[in-house]
C-alpha positions as CSV (number, residue, x, y, z in Angstrom):
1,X,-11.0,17.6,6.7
2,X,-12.7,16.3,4.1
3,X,-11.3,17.6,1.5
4,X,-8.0,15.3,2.5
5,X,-10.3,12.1,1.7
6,X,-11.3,13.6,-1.7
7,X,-8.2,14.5,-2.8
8,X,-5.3,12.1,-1.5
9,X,-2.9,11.7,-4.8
10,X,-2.7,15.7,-4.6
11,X,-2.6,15.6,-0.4
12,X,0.0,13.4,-0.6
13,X,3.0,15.5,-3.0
14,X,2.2,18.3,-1.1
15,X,3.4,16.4,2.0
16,X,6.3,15.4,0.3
17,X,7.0,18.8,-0.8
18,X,6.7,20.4,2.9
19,X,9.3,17.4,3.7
20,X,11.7,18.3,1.2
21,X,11.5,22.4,1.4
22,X,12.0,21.6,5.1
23,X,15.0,20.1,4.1
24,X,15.9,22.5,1.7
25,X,15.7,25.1,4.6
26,X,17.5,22.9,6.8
27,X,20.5,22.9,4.7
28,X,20.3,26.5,3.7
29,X,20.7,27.2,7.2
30,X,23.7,25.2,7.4
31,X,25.4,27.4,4.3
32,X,23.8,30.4,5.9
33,X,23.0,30.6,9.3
34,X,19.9,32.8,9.9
């Protein structure tokens, strides 16, 4: 886990990027449900 100290300004869009895909998916599934 140390990695996530060393590197927090790249840790940190990645966790908004899982947030939005997740939200991406979310409404993709809405359009076209699996």
């Amino acid at each position: 886990m140390a990695h996530l100290r060393l590197r927090p300004a790249i840790i940190r869009p990645r966790m908004v990027n899982v947030f939005t895909d997740s939200a991406t998916s979310d409404a993709q599934n809405l359009v076209h449900p699996p």
